[in-house]
N, C-alpha and C positions, 0 to 999 in steps of 0.2 A: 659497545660492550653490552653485553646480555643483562638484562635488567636482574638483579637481584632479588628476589622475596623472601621476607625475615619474619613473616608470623607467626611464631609461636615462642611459649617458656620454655625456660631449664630449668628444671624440678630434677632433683636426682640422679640429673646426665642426661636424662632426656628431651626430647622435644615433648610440647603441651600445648595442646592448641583447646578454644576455647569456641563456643558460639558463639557470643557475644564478643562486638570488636570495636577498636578506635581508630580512624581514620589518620592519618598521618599527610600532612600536608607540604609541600616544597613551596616553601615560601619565595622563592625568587617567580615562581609562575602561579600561585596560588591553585597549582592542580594536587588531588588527591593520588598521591603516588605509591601506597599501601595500605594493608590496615593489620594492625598488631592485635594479640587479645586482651579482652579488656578482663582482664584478671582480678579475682575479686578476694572476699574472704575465706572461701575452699582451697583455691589454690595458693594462697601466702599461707596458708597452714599447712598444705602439704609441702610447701617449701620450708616451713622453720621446721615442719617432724627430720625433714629428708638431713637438714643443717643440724639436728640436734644428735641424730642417730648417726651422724660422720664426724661428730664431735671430739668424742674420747678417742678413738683412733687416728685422724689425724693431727691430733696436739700430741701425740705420742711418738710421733714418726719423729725422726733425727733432723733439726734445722736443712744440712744437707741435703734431705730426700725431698720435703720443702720447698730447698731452693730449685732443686732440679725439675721440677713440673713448672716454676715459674719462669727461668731461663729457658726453658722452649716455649714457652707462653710468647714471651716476650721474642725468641726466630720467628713464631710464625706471623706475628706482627706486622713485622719487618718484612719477613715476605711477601705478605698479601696487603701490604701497603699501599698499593694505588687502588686497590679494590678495595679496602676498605675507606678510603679517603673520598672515592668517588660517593661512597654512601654518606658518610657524612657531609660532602658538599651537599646533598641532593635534599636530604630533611631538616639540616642546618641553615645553610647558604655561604658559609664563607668560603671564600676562594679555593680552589684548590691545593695552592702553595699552604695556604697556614692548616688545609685539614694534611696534608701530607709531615709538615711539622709535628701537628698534634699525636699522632698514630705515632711519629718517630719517638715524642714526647710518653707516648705509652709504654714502650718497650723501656727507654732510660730509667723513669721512675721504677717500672719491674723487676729491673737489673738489680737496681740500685739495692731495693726490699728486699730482693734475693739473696743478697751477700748481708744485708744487715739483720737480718732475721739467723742469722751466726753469731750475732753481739750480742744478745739477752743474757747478760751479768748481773750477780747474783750481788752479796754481800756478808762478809763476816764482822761482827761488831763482840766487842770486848764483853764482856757479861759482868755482872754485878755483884756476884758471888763466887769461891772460886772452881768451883766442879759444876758453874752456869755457861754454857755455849749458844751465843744468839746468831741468829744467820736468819737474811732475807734474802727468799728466791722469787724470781718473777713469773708467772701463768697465764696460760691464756684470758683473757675477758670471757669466753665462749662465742652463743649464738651473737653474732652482729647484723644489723639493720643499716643498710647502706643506700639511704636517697640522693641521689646524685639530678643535678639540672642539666637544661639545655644549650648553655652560650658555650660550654665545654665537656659535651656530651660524652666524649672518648677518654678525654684525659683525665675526667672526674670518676670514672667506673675503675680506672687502672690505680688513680691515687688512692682511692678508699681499699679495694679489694687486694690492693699487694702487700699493702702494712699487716691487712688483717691476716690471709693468709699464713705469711711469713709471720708473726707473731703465734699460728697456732690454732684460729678462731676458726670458725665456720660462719656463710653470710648465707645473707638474703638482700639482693640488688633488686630496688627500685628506682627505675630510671625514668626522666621526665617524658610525659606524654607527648612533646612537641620532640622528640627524639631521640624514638626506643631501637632506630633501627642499627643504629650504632652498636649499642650495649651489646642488643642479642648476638651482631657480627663479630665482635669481640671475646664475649661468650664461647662462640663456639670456637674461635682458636684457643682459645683454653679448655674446653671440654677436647681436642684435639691431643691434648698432650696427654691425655691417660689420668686425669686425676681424680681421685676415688669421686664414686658417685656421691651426691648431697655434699659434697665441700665447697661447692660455690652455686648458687643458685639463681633465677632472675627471673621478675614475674613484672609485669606490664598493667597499666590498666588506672584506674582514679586513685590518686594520692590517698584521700579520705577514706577511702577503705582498706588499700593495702595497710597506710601508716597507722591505722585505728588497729587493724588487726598484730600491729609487729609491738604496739606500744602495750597491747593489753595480755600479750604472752608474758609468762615471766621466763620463759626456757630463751627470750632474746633478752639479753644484758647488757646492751649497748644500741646506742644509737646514735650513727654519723649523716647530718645533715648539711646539704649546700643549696645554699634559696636564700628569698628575701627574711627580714629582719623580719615582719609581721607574723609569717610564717613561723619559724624560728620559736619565738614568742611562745606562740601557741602549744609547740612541739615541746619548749622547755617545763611550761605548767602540766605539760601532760604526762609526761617526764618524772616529774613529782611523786605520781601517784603509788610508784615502785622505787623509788629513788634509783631507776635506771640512770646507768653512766650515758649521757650524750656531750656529743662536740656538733659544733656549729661555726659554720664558717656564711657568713651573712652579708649584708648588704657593707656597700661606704660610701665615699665621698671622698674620693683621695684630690688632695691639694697641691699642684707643681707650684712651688717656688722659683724664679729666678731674680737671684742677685746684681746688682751692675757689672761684678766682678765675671760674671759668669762668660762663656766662653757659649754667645748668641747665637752659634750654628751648629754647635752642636746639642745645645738644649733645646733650641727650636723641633730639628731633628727626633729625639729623644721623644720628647710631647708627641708631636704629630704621631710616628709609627704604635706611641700608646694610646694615645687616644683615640683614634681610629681601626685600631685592630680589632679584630670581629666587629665591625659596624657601631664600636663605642661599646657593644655590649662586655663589657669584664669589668667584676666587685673590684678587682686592684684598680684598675683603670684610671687615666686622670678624671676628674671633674670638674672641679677648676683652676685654672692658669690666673698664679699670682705672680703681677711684672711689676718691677722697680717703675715708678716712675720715671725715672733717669732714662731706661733701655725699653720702656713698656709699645712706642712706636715702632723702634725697631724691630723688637722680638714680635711683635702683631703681624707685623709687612713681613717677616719671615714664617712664623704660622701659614699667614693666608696664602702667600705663595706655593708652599709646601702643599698644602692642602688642596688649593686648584688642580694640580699634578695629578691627585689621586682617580682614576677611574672606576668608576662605577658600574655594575654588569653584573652579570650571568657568575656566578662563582664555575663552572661547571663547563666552561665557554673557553676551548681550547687554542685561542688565537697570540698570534705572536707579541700584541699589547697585552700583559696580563693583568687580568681585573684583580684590583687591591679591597675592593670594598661592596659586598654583596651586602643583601635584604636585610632589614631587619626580622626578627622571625617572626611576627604574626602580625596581624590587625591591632591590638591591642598594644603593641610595642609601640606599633609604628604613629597611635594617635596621640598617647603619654609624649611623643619627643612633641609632637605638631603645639598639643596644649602646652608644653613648659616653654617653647620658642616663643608663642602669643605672646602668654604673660609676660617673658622678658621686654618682647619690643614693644606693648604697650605700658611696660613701664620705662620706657625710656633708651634699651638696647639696640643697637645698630648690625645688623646685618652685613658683615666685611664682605662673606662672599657664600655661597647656597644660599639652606634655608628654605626650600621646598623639596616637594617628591619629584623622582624619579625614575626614567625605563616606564617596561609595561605597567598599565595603572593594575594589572592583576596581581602584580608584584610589591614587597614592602620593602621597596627603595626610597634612601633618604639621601640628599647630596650634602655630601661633606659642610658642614655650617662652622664659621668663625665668628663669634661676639664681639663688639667690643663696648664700650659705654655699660660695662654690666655692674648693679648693683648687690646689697647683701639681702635686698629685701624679694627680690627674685625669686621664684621657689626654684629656677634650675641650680640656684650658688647653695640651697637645704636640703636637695632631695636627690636622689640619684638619677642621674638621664641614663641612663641606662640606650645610646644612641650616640649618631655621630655630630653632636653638638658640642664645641670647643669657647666657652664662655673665657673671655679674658681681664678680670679687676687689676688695679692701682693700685699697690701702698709705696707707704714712703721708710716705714723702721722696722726690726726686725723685729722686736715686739709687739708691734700691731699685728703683723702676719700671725703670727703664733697664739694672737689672743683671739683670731678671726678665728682658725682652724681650733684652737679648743671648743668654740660655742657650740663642734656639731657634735651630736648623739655618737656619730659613725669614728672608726678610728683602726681602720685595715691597715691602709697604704698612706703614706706621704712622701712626697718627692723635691729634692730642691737641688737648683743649680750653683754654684760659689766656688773661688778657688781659695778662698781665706780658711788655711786648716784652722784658726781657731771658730767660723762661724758652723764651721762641720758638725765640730765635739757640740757645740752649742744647739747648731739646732734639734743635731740626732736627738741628745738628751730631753732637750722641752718638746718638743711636736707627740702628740698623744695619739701613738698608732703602733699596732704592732710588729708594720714591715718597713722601713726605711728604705728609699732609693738617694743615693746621691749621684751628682752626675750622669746617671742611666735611670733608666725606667722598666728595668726587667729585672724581676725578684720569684719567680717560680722555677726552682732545682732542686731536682732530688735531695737536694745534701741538708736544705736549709728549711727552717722552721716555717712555714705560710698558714697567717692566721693576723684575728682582728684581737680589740681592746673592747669594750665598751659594748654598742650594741651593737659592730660588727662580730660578734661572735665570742665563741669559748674553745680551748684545744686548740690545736695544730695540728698540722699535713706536709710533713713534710720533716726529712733528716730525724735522727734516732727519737727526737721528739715523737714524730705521729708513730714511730713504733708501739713507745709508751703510752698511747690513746688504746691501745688494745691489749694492754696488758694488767692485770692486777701485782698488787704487792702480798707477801704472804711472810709472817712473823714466825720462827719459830727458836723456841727457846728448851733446850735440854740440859737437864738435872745430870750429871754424871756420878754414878753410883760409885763410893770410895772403897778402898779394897777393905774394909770389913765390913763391907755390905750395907752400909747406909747414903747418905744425901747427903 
């Protein structure tokens, strides 16, 4: 395939190219395979004027008209699916089966925002007096700030920018440095569909200045964030300063449960294809595997088997074995898992099966790791590995699980295995997180609400919820004049 080059913004509808540029690297070979512009403070300003002045016009257009720029957004998707999936294998790295997923994953969500951006319902409330009439109608938020990261570079530009649309808004996408080339390919199937100029915008370049520039406008009223907690942090005090609207969707720590009762082949299963997906890297992701003592051997010896299976390659690597498990995305990834493995096995953790690097040494490949002998005093069991490291603890009651998993900060995802409907209701209820898996380990659909507790984050993304991230409430109360002309 003819390589692709993606350098430049969308300001306006247009292309914008920059002299100044960022290097874009493919981390399964560590060669330079583009360079994006490095977009600064001139160009995020002329992206929120271009957002601000497409404003009042398209929050006026009919839901309908709305929906229909975004339903061909979301054919041409669909169309240029393998071309676009090859791009995101290529500055990502995962496999080409789960970028081909994720693009599919693009167009769903789009769909989805398309038809729910029809459902912005108002409300009529009884008044207080009796020639009083109160009704609340919903409006756009306006200009939106959309940072979106790199472990879900495609699917994160379509979840942020579809609600906002379809709710009315106009954006300004900022997509992460380690892979812009996605966004902008994306981008332009949506600039494909005819939709007015400055309604969706995307600028490239250091966090620190685009996000300083979108935070210090006041004509941006919102601001959606997906990244690390520390980040986040920073972003929410800053935040403050206008009491701009922000959601944050942040780091975890999610915890699998399995029961004795549980049903060992298919929660093994379940684990592994989670834990492992994009190279460990995903906030819902497991973290750590909590095993009954009772089944804690068996479901190990099931793990690790599973885990051996998995190959390790070239995401991008056309052959009839298809590679399950590419790079992690930089240098920096790849030495955070190397140091949280140390620490574990020098304090005491057993190495089932990997547990070092692998492929080209140019490459930030990590072979599949299973734990076991793992403690709480570990920093992999507190911190996020973000990586394909599967640590496995011991308990023995349900209670002690539940009082392990409240001690963290983090509180996105929780997962447990059991077939006792009463330990279901039970757990659902105690475990402190804002997505529950039972049985399975897949919770991102259009329909349904995705988001954390705690310091995984604030807001939601997903189902009429993340509609309602982009919209305000507005009160309005009339006097009705009585036929002899008074109140």
């Amino acid at each position: 395939m003819e390589k692709t080059t993606l350098n430049y913004l969308w300001i306006k509808g247009e292309k914008v190219s920059t002299t100044e540029t960022i290097d874009v690297v493919n981390p399964a070979t560590g060669e330079v395979i583009d360079q994006v512009p490095n977009g600064g403070k001139k160009e995020t300003k002329l992206a929120i004027n271009a957002a601000y002045e497409a404003l009042k016009p398209w929050k006026k257009l009919t839901p309908e008209k709305r929906e229909s720029y975004l339903v061909k957004w979301a054919d041409n998707l669909l169309e240029n699916r393998d071309e676009l999936a090859a791009i995101l294998t290529e500055e990502q790295g995962k496999p080409l089966s789960e970028s081909r997923g994720e693009i599919e994953g693009c167009a769903t969500f789009i769909r989805w925002y398309a038809e729910e951006g029809k459902r912005v319902y108002g409300e009529v409330i009884t008044g207080s007096k009796e020639n009083q009439r109160i009704s609340v109608i919903k409006q756009p938020v306006g200009v939106c700030g959309l940072i979106t990261p790199w472990n879900f570079p495609g699917a994160m530009v379509a979840r942020k920018t579809a609600p906002a649309l379809a709710a009315g808004c106009t954006v300004v996408v900022k997509p992460a440095s380690e892979t812009p080339r996605i966004a902008i390919a994306i981008f332009e199937q949506l600039m494909k569909t005819g939709i007015p100029a400055g309604v969706a915008n995307l600028v490239t370049g250091k966090a620190s200045v685009i996000g300083e520039t979108l935070f210090e406008d006041r004509r941006v009223k919102k601001i959606s964030f997906t990244g690390s907690t520390e980040i986040g942090k920073q972003l929410m005090k800053r935040a403050a300063d206008q009491v701009k609207r922000i959601s944050l969707e942040l780091g975890g720590n999610a915890p699998a449960i399995v029961f004795p009762d549980a049903d060992l082949d298919l929660a093994a299963k379940a684990i592994v294809d989670n834990k492992f997906e994009n190279c460990g890297q995903m906030c819902n992701g497991i973290n750590v595997i909590y095993a009954h003592g009772e089944i804690k051997e068996k479901l190990t010896e099931k793990i690790v088997n599973l885990a051996k299976e998995l190959k390790v390659g070239l995401g991008s690597d056309p052959g009839t074995d298809p590679i399950q498990i590419g790079p992690l995305v930089n240098e920096a990834a790849l030495k955070n898992v190397e140091h949280l493995l140390q620490d574990a096995k020098e304090k005491g953790a057993k190495v089932e099966t990997g547990g070092e690097r692998t492929g080209d040494a140019t490459g930030y490949f990590f072979q599949p790791t299973v734990l076991s002998i793992v403690t709480l005093d570990m920093k992999l069991t507190q911190e996020e590995i973000f990586g394909p490291v599967a640590p496995i603890l011991s308990f023995q009651k349900e209670q002690e699980v539940v009082e392990f998993t409240e001690n963290s900060p983090y509180g996105l995802a929780a997962y447990f295995f059991t077939r006792d409907v009463n330990r279901v209701y039970r757990m659902a209820e105690e475990l402190d997180s804002g997505m529950i898996g039972v049985n399975g380990t897949s919770l991102s659909v259009p329909q349904a609400p995705f988001g954390g507790i705690k310091e995984s984050g604030i807001g939601r993304e997903g189902g009429f919820y993340g509609l309602e991230e982009f919209l305000e409430l507005k009160y309005i109360s009339l006097s009705l004049e009585n036929d002899e002309g008074g109140y």
